[in-house]
N, C-alpha and C positions, 0 to 999 in steps of 0.2 A: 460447484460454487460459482464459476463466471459464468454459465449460462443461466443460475439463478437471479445472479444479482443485476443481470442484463436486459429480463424478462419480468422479473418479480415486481407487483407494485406496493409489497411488502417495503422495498428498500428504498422506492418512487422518491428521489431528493436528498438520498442519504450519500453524504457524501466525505471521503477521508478518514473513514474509517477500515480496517483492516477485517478480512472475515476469512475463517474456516470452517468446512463444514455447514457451509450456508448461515454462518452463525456470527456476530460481533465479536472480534478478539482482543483481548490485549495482545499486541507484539514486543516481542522479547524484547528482556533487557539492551541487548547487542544492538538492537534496532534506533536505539534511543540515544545513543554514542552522539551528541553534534559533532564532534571533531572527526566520525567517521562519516556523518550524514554528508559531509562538505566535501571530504575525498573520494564518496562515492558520489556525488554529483560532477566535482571535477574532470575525474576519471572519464566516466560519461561524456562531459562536453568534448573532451578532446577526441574521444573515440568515434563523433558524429560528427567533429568540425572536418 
């Protein structure tokens, strides 16, 4: 999938979307959580600051 969607001009623009299988996906419910969207962003910053 990441070397299709790297090379594909299939996906040429497409952008923020999630894909499996070479293919557009919905991502899970879990994924959708804002109040976990935020602590996994936090998490992250601190772990690179």
């Amino acid at each position: 999938t990441s070397i299709y969607l790297a090379s594909s001009a299939e996906v040429d623009g497409v952008s923020g979307q999630y894909f499996s299988k070479c293919r557009p996906k919905t991502s899970s419910p879990q994924s959708q959580v804002l109040v976990d969207q935020q602590r996994l962003w936090s998490i992250t910053e601190q772990l690179l600051n």
